[in-house]
N, C-alpha and C positions, 0 to 999 in steps of 0.2 A: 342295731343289728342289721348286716345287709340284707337285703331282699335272694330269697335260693334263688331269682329268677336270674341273678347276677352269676352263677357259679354253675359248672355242672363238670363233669368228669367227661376228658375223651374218651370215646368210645376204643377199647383195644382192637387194633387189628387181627389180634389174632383169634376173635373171635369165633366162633362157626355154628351151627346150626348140627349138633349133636342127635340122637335118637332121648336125652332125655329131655333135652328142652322140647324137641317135637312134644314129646308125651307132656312135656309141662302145659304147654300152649293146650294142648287138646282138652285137657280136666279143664281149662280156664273158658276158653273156645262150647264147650258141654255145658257150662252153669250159660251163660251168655246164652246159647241154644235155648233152655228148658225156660228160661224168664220167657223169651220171646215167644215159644211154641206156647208156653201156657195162654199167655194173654190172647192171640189169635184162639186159640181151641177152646174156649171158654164163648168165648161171643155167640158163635154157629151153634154152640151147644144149648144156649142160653132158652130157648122154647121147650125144649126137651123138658128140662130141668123143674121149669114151671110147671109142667103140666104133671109130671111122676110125683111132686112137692107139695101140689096147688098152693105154686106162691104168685103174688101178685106182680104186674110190673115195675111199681116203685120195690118193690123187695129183689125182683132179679135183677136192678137198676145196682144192688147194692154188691151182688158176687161179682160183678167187675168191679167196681168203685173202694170196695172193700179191701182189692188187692193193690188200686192205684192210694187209699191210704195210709196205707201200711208204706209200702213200697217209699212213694214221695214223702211222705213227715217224717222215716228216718235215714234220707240217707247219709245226710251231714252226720250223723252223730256216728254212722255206721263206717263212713270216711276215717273220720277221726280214730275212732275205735282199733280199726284195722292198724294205723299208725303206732299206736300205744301200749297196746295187749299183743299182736305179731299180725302179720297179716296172713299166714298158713292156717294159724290158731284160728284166725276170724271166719275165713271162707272155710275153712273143714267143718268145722262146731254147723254155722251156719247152712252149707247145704243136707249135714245130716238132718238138724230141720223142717228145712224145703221136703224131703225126700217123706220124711215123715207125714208132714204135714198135708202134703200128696195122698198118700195113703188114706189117710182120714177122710179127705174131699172125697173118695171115690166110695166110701163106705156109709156116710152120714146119711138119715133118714129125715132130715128137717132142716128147715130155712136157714134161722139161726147159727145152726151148727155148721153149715156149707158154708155161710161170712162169715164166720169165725176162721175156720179151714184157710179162706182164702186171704184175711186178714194177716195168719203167721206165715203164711208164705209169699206175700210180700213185704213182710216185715223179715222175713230170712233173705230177700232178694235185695234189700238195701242194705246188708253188710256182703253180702256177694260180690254184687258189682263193682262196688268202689273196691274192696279188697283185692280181686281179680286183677281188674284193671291194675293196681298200682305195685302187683309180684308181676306184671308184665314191666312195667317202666322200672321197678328195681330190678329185673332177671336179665333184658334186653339193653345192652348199652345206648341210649342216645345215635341216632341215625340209621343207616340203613336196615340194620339188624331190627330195630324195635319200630319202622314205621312197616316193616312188612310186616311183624307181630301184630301190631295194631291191626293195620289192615284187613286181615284175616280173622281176629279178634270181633271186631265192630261188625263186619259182614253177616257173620255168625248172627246177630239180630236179624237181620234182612231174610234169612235163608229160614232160620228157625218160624217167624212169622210166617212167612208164606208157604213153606209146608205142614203149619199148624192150621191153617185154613182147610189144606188138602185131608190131612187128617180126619181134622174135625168133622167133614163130612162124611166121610168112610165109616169114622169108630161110631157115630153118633146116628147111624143107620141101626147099631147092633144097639148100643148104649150111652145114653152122657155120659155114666159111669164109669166108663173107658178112657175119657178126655182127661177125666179127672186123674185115673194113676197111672195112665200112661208115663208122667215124668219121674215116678216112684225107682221103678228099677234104673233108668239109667241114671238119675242123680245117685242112686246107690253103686252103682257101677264108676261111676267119675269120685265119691268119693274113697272108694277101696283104692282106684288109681292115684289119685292123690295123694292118698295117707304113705305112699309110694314115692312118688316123684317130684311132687312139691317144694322148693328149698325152705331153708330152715332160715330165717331172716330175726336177724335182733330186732327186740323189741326197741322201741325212744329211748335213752338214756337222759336221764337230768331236766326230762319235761316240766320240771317244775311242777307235778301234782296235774291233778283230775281239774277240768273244768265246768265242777257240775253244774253252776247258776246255767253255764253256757249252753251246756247240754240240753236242759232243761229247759229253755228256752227259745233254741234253735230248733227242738222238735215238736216245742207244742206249739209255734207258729206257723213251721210244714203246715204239720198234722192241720190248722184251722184253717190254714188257707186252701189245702187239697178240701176239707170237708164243702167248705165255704163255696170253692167254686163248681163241685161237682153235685151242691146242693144247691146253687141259685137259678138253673133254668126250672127247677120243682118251683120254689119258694117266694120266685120274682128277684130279678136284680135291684128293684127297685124298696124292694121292702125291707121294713123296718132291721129283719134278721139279718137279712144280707150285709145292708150295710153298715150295722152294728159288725158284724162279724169281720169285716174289710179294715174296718177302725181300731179292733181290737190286734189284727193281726200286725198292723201300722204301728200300733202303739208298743207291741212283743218284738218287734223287728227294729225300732229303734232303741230300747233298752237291750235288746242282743249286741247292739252295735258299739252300746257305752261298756256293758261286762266287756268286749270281747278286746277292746283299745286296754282295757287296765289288766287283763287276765295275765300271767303269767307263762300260762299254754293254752293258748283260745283253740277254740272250736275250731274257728274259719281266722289265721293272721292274713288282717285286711289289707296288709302289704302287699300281697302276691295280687289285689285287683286295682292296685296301682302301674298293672302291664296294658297297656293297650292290646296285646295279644291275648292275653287274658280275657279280659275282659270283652273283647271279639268272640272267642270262642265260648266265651258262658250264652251272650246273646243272641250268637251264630245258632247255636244246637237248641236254645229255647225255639228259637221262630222257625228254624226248619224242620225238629220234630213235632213242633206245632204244627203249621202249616200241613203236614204229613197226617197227625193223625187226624183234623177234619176234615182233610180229602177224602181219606181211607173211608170213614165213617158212611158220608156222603153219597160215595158212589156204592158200597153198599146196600146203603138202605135205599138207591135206583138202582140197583139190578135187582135188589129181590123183589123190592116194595111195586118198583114203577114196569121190569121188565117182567117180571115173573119168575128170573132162575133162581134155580134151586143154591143148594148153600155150595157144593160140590162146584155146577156149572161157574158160579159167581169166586169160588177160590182159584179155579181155572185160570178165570180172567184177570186175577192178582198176578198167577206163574209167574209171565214174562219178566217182571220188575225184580221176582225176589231169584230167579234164575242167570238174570244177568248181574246182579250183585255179586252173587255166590260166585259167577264163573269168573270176575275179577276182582276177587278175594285176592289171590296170591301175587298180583300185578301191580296191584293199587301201589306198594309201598314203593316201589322203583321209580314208579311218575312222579309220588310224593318227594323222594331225592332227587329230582330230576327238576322238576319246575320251581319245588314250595307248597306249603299247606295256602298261605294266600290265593295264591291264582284257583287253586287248585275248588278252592270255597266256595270264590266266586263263580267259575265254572257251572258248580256244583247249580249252585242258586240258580243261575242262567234257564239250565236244563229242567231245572224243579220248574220254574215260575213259567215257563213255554207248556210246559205240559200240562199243568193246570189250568192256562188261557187257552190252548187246544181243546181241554173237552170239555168247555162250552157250550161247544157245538152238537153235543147230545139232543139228541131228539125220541121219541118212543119208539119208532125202527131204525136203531143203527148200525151199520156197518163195522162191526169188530175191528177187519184188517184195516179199514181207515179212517174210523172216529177215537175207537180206544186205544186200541195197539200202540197208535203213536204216542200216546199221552201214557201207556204203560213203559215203554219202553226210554223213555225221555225221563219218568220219575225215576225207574232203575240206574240209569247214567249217573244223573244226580245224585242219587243216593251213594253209591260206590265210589264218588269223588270226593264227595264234600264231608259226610258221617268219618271214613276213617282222618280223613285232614282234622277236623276239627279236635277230635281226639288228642292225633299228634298233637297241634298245637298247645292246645291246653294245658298237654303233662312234658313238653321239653320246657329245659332247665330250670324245671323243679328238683329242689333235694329230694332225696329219697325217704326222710323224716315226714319232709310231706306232702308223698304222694299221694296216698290214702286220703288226706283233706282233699286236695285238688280231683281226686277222681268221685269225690263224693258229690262234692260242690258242681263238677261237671255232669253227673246223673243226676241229681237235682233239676238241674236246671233240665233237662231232658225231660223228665216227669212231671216237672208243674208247666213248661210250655206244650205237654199234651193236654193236661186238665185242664189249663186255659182256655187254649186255644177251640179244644173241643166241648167247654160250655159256652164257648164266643158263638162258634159256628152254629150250635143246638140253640140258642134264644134267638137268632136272627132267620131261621130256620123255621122254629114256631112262629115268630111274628108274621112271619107270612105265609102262614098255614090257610089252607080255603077252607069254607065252609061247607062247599064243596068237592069233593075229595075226588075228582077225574086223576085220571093218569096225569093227563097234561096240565092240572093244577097242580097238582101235586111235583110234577117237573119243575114247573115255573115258582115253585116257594125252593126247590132247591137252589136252584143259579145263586140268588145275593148270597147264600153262603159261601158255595161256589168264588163268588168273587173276593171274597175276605179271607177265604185259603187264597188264593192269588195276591190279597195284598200285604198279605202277613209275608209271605214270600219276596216278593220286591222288597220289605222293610226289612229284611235278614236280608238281601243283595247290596240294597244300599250302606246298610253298617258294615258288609266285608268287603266294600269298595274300598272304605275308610283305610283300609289296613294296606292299600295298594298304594297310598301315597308316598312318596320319595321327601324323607325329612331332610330339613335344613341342616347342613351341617354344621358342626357346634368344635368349638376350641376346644373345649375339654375332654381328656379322653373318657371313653363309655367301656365298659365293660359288659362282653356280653356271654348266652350260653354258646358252648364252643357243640358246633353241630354241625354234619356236615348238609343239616338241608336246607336249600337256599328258600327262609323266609323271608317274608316282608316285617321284619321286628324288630327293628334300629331302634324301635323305640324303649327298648328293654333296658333301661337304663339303672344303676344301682338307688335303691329304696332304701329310704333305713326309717325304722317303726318307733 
C-alpha cells in the first residue's frame, strides 16, 4: 500500500473563501478557543475552589490533571474515531458534551464530582481536536487556502489561553463558579452553529472493521503514561510505582506496535512515521509545547509566589505573548507559502529558546519593560511561527481517510510533551527547594528549571535543523505531495506497509 504521504490532490484554483467556510472555521476556531480558555481559567481558579470545597492540594492537583487525563490517554483513539464514524458526527456529539459537562463543573458541591466534571471534558476535548483539526485539512484544499485556515486555527489556542487568565481573574473575584460555565453557552452557541454549517463528509469506506485490540491499547497506555507522569513528582521518580508504571507503559506500547503492523485498520498505520516530516513535526510540537508549558508554569508561580501579583496583575503580564499571536492569526499563513513550514519552525525555536535564556535575568525587582516584556514578546513570535507551521506540516499530503489519525497523533503529542515536560520541570524544581524559603531562595530553586525549559527548547531547534538539510540526489524518481508550500520535505518519498 503506498504511503498517503505520497499522494495528495491539487488544491483547485478556483477556490475562495465563502461566508460559509468563514462560519465553518469559526465553530472549529470556538472548540480550539473553549479547550485553551478552560485550561488557563481553571489554574487562577484553583484556591478559590479549595477553600469553598475544603479540598486539599494533592486533590486540587487533580481538577487540572484530571482534564490533562482525559484529554492526553484519548486522543489517538478520538483521531481515529473521527476517521471512521464521520468527523461532523464526532465533533458535534462531542462538544454537546464538553458544553454539558461545563454545566455540571459550575454546579457540583464536591471534590469528586468537580474531577469527574473535568475528567469528561477533556475526554470531550480529544475527539474535538483532532476532529476539528482534520474537517479543516479535508474542507481547506492543501496550500494557501488551508495554511491560512490552520493558522488562524492554531492561534485560536494562544488567544483563548491568554484571555482565559484575563478572565479567570475578573470572574473568580465574583466566583470560581463562573470559570467553570463560562464555556457552557458558548460551546452551545458554536454547536447550534455547527449543526448548521459543518459539511457532511463520508465516513471510511472498506476500513476493514474496528481496531479494537488497538484501541484498547493505545488508550490505556496514554491513559498510564499521562497518569504516571503527572503522578511521579508526588510519588518519586525513583520509586518502585513510578518505575513499575514506566515499564508497563513500555511493555503496552510495544505490543501496540505488533497489533497495529498486522491490523488491518490500525489505530496509528506506522507508515505515515516513516516521513521525516512527520516525524519532525510529532517531536517539534512535543518539545516546544513542552518547553512552553514549564515556562508558563514557572514564571507563574514567580510572579505570584516570589513577586507578590495578584492572579489579574500576573495574566496581564502573559497579554503581550497571547496578543501578538492573535494579531498574526490571519498573516501567518502567507509567510508559511512564502518561505516553508521548515524555516519557518526553526525560526520559531530561535525566538522561543532566546526568550527563555533572556529571563534568566529575573531578579526579585524587575523591570517589566526590560526583563519580561522581551522575553514575553520573543515567546509570542515564536509561538505564531512555529505552532501553526508545525500543524501544516504534519497534516499536508495526508489522505483525507487519515486525517483524523494524523491530527490525533499530532495532539497527542502536544499533550504528553506538556505532562512531560511539566513533571521534568516540577521535580527539578523541588529538588532544589530551600529549607529556607526567602524570596531569593526560593528564585534560586527556580533558575535549573528555568534552564531545562531552555534546553528542551534547543533539543526541538536542533531536530528542525535536521529538516533544513539539502538531500542527496537519487536516480530514481520520488513522488511527492503536490503543494504549493515550499517545504523542506524531499524526503517524502513513497512507503509501502
Amino acid at each position: 500500500m503506498t504511503s498517503p504521504l505520497t499522494a495528495s490532490a491539487a488544491p483547485s484554483p478556483a477556490a475562495r473563501w465563502t461566508p460559509r467556510l468563514w462560519g465553518t472555521l469559526l465553530v472549529l476556531c470556538a472548540a480550539m478557543f473553549l479547550d485553551a480558555l478552560d485550561v488557563s481559567m481553571v489554574g487562577v481558579a484553583l484556591p478559590s475552589m479549595g477553600s469553598e470545597l475544603g479540598l486539599s492540594t494533592s486533590t486540587l492537583q487533580w481538577v487540572v490533571s484530571g482534564y490533562i487525563l482525559g484529554y492526553g490517554g484519548l486522543l489517538l483513539l478520538g483521531g481515529r474515531t473521527a476517521d471512521l464514524l464521520g468527523r461532523r458526527q464526532v465533533f458535534l456529539v462531542a462538544l454537546a458534551v464538553f458544553a454539558l459537562a461545563s454545566l455540571l463543573g459550575g454546579l457540583v458541591d464536591s471534590g469528586p464530582l468537580l474531577i469527574a466534571s473535568r475528567f469528561v471534558k477533556g475526554l470531550s476535548a480529544a475527539f474535538t481536536a483532532p476532529a476539528g483539526l482534520s474537517i479543516i485539512t479535508t474542507t481547506f484544499p492543501e496550500g494557501p487556502l488551508r495554511n491560512r485556515a490552520l493558522s488562524i486555527y492554531t492561534t485560536c489556542a494562544a488567544t483563548g489561553y491568554s484571555l482565559g487568565l484575563v478572565f479567570s481573574g475578573l470572574l473568580t473575584e465574583a466566583s470560581w463558579r463562573f470559570t467553570m460555565l463560562l464555556p457552557a453557552p458558548v460551546a452551545l452557541i458554536a454547536l447550534l452553529v455547527g449543526m448548521k454549517l459543518l459539511p457532511r463528509g463520508e465516513r471510511e469506506r472498506g476500513h476493514g472493521g474496528y481496531d479494537v485490540p488497538g484501541a484498547v491499547l493505545g488508550t490505556a497506555s496514554m491513559l498510564l503514561l499521562v497518569f504516571t507522569v503527572v503522578q511521579a513528582p508526588e510519588a518519586g521518580w525513583a520509586s518502585a510505582r513510578t518505575i513499575l508504571s514506566f515499564v508497563a507503559v513500555a511493555v503496552m506500547l510495544f505490543v501496540f506496535v505488533l497489533v497495529e503492523r498486522r491490523s488491518p485498520s490500525p489505530l496509528i498505520r506506522l507508515g505515515v512515521l516513516r516521513s521525516g516530516s512527520q516525524v519532525r513535526a510529532q517531536l517539534g510540537a512535543l518539545t516546544f509545547v513542552g518547553s512552553y508549558t514549564g515556562f508558563q508554569f514557572l514564571v507563574t508561580l514567580y510572579m505570584q509566589q516570589v513577586l507578590g501579583w495578584s492572579a489579574l496583575h500576573t495574566a496581564l503580564a502573559f497579554l503581550p505573548a497571547g496578543a501578538l499571536v492573535a494579531l498574526s492569526a490571519t498573516k501567518v499563513g502567507t509567510v508559511i507559502d512564502r518561505f516553508g513550514t521548515g524555516r519557518l519552525i526553526v525560526l520559531g525555536f530561535v525566538l522561543m529558546t532566546a526568550g527563555y535564556a533572556l529571563f534568566l535575568r529575573i531578579d526579585l525587582n524587575p523591570v517589566y519593560a526590560s526583563v519580561i516584556l522581551p522575553t514575553m514578546l520573543l515567546v509570542g513570535a515564536g509561538f505564531a511561527l512555529s505552532y501553526p507551521s508545525l500543524n501544516v506540516q504534519a497534516t499536508n499530503g495526508v489522505d483525507e481517510h487519515e486525517q483524523g489519525m494524523v491530527s490525533g497523533l499530532l495532539n497527542t503529542s502536544v499533550q504528553v510533551g506538556g505532562a512531560i515536560f511539566l513533571a521534568v520541570v516540577t521535580a527539578v524544581v523541588t529538588a532544589h527547594a530551600p529549607e529556607n524559603a526567602t524570596p531569593q531562595a526560593v528564585l534560586d530553586s527556580y533558575r535549573p528549571g528555568l534552564v531545562v525549559v531552555t534546553i528542551v527548547a534547543v533539543v526541538g531547534l536542533l531536530l528542525s535543523l535536521s529538516g533544513l538539510r539539502r538531500p542527496r540526489p537519487t536516480a530514481r524518481s520520488v513522488v511527492v505531495a503536490r503543494s504549493t508550500v515550499k517545504e523542506a520535505d524531499a524526503d517524502r518519498v513513497p512507503v509501502r506497509d
